[in-house]
DRENDO-1510 file (C-alpha; in Angstrom, 1 decimal, always signed):
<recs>
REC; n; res; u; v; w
REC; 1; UNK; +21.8; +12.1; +14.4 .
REC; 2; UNK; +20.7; +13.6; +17.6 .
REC; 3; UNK; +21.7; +16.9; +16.4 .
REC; 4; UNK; +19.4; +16.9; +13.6 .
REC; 5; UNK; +16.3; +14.6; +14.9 .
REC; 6; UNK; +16.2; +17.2; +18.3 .
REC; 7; UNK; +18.6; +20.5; +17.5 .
REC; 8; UNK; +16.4; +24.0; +16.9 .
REC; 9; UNK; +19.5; +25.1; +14.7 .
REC; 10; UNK; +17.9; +25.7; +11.2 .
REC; 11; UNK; +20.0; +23.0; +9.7 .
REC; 12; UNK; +18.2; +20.2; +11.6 .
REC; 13; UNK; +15.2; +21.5; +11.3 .
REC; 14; UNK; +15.3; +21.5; +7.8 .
REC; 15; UNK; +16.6; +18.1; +8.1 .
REC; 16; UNK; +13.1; +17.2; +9.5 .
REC; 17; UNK; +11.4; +19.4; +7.0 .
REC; 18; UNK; +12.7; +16.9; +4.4 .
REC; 19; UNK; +11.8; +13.7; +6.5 .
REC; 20; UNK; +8.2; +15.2; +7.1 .
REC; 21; UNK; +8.0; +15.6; +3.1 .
REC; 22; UNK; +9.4; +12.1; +2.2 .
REC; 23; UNK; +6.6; +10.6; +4.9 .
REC; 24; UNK; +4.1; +12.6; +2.9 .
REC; 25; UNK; +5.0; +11.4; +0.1 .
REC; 26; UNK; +5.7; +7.7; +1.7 .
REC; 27; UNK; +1.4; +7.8; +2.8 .
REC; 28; UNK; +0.3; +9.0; -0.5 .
REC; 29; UNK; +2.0; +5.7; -1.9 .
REC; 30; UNK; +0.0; +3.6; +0.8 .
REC; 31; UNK; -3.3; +5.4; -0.3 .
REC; 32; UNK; -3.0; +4.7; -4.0 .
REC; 33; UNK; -1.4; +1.0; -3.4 .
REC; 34; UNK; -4.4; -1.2; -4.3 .
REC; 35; UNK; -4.6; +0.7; -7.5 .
REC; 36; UNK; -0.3; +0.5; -8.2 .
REC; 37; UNK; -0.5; -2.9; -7.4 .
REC; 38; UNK; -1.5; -3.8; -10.6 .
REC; 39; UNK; +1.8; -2.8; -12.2 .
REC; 40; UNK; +3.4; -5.3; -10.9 .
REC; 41; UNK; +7.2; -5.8; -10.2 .
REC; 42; UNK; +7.1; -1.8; -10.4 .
REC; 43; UNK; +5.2; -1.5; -7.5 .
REC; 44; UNK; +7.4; -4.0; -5.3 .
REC; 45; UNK; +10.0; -2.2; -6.4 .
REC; 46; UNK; +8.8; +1.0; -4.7 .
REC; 47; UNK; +7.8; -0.9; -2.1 .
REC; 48; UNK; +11.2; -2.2; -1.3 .
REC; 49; UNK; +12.6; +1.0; -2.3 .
REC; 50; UNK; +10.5; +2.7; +0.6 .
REC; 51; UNK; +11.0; -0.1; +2.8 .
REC; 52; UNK; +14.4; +0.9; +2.6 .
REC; 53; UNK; +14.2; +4.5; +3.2 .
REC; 54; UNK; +11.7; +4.0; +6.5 .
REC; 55; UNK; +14.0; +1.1; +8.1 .
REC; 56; UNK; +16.6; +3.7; +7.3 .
REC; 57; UNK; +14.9; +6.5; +9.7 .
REC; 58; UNK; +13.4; +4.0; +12.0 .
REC; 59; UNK; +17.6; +3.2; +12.7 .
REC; 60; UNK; +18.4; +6.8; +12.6 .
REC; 61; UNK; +15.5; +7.9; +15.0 .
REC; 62; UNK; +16.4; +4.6; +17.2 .
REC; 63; UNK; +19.7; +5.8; +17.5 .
REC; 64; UNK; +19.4; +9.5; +17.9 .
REC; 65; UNK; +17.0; +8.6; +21.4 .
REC; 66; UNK; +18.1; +8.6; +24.8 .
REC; 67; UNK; +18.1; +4.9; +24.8 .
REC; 68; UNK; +16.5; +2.2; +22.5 .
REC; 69; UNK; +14.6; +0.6; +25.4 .
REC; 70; UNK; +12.9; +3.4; +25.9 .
REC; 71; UNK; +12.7; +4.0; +22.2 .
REC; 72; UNK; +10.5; +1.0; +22.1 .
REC; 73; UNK; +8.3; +1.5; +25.1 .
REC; 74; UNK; +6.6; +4.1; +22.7 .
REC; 75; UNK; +3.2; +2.6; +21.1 .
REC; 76; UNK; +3.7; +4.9; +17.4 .
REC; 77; UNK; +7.3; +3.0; +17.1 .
REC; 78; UNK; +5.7; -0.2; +17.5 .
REC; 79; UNK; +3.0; +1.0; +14.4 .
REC; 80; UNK; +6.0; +2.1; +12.2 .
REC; 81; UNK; +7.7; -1.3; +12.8 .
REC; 82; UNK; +4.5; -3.1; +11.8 .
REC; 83; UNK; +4.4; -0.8; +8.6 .
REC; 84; UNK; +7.8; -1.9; +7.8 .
REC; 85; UNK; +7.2; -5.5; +8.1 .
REC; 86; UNK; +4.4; -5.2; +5.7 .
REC; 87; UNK; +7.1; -3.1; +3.3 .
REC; 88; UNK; +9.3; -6.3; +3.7 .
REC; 89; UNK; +7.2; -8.8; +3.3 .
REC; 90; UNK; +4.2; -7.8; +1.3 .
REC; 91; UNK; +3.8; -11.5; -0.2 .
REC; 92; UNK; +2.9; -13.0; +3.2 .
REC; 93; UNK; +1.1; -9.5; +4.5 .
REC; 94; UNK; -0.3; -8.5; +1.6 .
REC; 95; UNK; -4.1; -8.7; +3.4 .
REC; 96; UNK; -2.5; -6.8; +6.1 .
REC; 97; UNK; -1.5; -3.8; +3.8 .
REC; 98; UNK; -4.0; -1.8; +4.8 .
REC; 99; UNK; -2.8; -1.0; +7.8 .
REC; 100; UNK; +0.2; +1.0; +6.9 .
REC; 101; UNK; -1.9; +4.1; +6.5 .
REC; 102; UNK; -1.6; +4.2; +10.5 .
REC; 103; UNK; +1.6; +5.8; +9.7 .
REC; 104; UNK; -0.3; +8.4; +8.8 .
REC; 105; UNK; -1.5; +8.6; +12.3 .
REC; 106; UNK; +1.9; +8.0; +13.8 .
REC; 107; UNK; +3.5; +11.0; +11.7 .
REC; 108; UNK; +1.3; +13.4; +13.0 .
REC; 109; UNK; +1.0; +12.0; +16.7 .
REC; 110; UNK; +4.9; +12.4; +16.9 .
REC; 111; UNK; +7.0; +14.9; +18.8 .
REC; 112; UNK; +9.3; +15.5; +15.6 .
REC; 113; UNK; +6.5; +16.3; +13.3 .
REC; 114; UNK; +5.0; +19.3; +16.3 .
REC; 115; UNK; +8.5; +20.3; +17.2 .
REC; 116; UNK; +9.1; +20.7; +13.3 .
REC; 117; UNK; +5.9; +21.9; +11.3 .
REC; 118; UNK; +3.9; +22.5; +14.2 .
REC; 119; UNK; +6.4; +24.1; +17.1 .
REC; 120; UNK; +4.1; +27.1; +17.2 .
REC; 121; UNK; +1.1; +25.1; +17.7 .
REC; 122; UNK; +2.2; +22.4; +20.4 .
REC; 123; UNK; -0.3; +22.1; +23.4 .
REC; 124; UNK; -2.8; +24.3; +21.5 .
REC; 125; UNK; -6.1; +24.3; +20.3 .
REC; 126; UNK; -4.8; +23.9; +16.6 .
REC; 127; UNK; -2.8; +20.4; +17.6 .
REC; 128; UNK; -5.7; +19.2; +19.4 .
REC; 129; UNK; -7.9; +19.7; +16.5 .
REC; 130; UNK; -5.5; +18.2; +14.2 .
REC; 131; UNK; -4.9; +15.2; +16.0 .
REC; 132; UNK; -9.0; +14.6; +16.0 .
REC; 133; UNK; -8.8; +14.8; +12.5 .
REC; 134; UNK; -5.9; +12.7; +11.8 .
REC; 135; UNK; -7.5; +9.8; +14.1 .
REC; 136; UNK; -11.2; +10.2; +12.0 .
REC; 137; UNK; -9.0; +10.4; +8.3 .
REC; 138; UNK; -7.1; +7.3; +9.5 .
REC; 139; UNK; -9.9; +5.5; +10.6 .
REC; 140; UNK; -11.6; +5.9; +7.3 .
REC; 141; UNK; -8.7; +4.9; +4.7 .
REC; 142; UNK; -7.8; +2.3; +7.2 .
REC; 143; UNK; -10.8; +0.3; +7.0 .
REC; 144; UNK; -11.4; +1.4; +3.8 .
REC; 145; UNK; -8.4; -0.8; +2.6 .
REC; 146; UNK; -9.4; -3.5; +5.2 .
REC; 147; UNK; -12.8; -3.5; +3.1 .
REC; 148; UNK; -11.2; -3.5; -0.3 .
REC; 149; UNK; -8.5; -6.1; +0.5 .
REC; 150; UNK; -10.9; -8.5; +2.4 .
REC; 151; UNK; -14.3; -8.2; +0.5 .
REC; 152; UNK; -13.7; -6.8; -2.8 .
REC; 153; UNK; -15.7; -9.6; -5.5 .
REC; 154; UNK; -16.7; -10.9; -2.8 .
REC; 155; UNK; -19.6; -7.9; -1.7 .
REC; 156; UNK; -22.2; -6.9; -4.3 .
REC; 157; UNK; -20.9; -3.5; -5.7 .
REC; 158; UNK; -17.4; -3.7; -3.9 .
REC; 159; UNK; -15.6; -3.9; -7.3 .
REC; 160; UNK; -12.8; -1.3; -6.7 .
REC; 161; UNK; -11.1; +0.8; -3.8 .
REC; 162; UNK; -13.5; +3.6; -4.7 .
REC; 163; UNK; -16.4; +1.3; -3.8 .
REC; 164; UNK; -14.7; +0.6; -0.3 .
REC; 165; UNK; -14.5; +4.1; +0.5 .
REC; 166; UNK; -18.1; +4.9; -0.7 .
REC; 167; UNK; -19.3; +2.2; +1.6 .
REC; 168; UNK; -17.0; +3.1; +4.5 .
REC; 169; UNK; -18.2; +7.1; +5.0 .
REC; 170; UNK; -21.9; +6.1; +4.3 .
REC; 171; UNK; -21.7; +3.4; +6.6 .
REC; 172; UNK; -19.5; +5.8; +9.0 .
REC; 173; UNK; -21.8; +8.4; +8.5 .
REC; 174; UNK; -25.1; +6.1; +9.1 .
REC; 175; UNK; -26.5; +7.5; +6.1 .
REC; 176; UNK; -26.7; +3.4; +4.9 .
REC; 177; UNK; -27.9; +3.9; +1.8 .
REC; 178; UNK; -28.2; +0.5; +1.3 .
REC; 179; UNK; -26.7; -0.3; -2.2 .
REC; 180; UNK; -23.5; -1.7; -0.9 .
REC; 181; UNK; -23.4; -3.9; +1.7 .
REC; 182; UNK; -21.3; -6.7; +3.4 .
REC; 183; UNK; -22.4; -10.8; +3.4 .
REC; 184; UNK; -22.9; -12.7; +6.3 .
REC; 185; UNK; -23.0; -12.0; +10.2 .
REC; 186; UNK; -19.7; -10.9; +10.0 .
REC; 187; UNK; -20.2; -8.2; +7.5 .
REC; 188; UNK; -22.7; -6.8; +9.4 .
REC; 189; UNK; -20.2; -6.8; +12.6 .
REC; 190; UNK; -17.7; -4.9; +10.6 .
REC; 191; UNK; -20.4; -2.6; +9.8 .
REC; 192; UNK; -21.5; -1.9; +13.2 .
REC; 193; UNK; -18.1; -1.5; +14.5 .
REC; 194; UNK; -17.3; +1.4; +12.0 .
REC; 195; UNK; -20.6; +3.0; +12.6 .
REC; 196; UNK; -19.8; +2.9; +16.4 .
REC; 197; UNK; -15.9; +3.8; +16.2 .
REC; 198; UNK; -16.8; +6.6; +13.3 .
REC; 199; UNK; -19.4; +8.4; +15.4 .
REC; 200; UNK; -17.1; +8.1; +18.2 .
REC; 201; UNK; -14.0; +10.0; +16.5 .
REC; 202; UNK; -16.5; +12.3; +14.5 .
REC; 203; UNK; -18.1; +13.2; +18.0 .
REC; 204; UNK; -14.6; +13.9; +19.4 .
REC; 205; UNK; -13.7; +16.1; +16.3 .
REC; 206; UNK; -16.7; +18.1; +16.4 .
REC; 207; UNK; -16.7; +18.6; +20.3 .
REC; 208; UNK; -12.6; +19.8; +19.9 .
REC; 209; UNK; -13.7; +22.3; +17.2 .
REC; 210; UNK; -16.6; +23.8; +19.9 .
REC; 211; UNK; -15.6; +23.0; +23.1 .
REC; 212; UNK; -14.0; +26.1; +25.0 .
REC; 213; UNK; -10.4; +26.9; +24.2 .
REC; 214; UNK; -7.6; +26.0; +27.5 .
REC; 215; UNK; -4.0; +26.3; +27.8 .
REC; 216; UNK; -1.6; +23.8; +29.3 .
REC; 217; UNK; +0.2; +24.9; +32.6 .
REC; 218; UNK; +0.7; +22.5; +34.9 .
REC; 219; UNK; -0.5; +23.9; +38.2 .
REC; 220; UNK; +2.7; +23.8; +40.8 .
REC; 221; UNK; +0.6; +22.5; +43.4 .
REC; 222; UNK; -2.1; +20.0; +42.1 .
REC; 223; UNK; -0.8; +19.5; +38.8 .
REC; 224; UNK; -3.7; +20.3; +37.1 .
REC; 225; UNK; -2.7; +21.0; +33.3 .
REC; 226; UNK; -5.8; +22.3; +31.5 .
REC; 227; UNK; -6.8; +26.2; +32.3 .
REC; 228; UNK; -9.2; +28.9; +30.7 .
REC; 229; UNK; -6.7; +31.1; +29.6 .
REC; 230; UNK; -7.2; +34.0; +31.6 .
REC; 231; UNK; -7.1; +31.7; +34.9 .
REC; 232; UNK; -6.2; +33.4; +37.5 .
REC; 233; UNK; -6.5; +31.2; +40.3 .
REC; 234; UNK; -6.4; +26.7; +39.4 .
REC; 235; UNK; -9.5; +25.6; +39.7 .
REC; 236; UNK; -8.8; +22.9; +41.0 .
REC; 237; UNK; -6.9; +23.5; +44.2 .
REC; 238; UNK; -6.9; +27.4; +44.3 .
REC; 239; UNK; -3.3; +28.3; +43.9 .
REC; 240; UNK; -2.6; +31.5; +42.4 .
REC; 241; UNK; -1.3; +30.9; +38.6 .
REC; 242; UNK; +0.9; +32.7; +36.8 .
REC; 243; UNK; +0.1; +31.6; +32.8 .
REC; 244; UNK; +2.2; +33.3; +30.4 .
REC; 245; UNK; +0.6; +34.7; +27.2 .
REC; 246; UNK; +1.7; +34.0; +23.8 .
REC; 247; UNK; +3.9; +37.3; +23.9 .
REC; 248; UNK; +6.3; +36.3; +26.8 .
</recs>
């Protein structure tokens, strides 16, 4: 398991190809859920079917670590055990279902998806960018199912999941069209927090797409780890770097 969670041989890393694929495939069954649901004993089915195959890799990956003490200190394991408790036991979490699109989050904030898919990109511009993104596209199907699941009939126009992602990127967006809109005090709490958290991961996004590109080398002396690329000296304590470019 170690070999093939962590080797570079081509074996184990299409072993994480596969895994990669199959999580893919896991997320785009947590995006279309509130609309499965209504199959019925199908769709717990699949979701005991999956529950199955993501306790399967959590077990694998736990084992394949170092140790499983430290495999637990880690906040995305913690995310992907939540997931699989709602996989379990989606009679008693059903309201919490939304929340499994954070592996969505966790996939792509891993070190086996960037040392899989993304190897050439790790510590670069392009994974910086991508993790701003992933964090914004979470955000939005996340409390797009936590609007669905909690206030669908119970908001005027919140009939479907289509209507809870409508009124999740207007609100996000501040465009507030006003059409749809959430009762009470506490609806217009929810609203304000996704206006404020939206902004906030929109704002990172657009300041990683424009902010000047650096490289990480940690500096020998200060530790510094973010430098123009054609540093010379660290900026922060002087030393005399030595950054190596992408061709050596």
């Amino acid at each position: 398991m170690r070999y093939l969670y962590h080797g570079t041989q081509p074996t184990a890393v299409k072993f994480r190809l596969m895994v990669i694929v199959i999580d893919l495939a896991i997320i785009g069954f947590f995006i279309a859920a509130p609309i499965l649901k209504e199959a019925g004993w199908v769709f717990y089915a699949l979701d005991y079917f999956i529950a199955l195959i993501l306790g399967l890799d959590l077990a694998a990956r736990a084992y394949a670590h170092s140790t499983i003490k430290d495999w637990l200190k880690r906040p995305i394991v913690w995310v992907d055990l939540f997931v699989l408790a709602t996989l379990l036991f989606p009679a008693w979490l059903a309201n919490f279902g939304f929340l499994r699109l954070l592996r969505l989050w966790s996939l792509l904030n891993s070190d086996l998806f960037w040392r899989t898919v993304g190897r050439r990109f790790d510590d670069t511009r392009v994974e910086a960018i991508t993790r701003a993104a992933v964090a914004l596209i979470t955000f939005i199907f996340v409390t797009t199912g936590f609007v669905y699941a909690y206030f669908r009939g119970k908001a005027e126009g919140i009939n479907g999941y289509l209507d809870a992602l409508y009124f999740t990127v207007a609100t996000l967006s501040t465009t507030g069209f006003g059409d749809i809109t959430l009762p009470g005090n506490w609806g217009r709490v929810i609203s304000i927090v996704i206006m404020l958290v939206g902004i906030t991961l929109f704002i990172r996004l657009a300041q990683t797409l424009i902010r000047p590109h650096k490289v990480k080398f940690p500096c020998p002396s200060c530790g510094l780890q973010n430098h123009d690329p054609d540093a010379v000296h660290c900026k922060a304590c002087g030393l005399l770097l030595n950054i190596p470019d992408e061709g050596h």
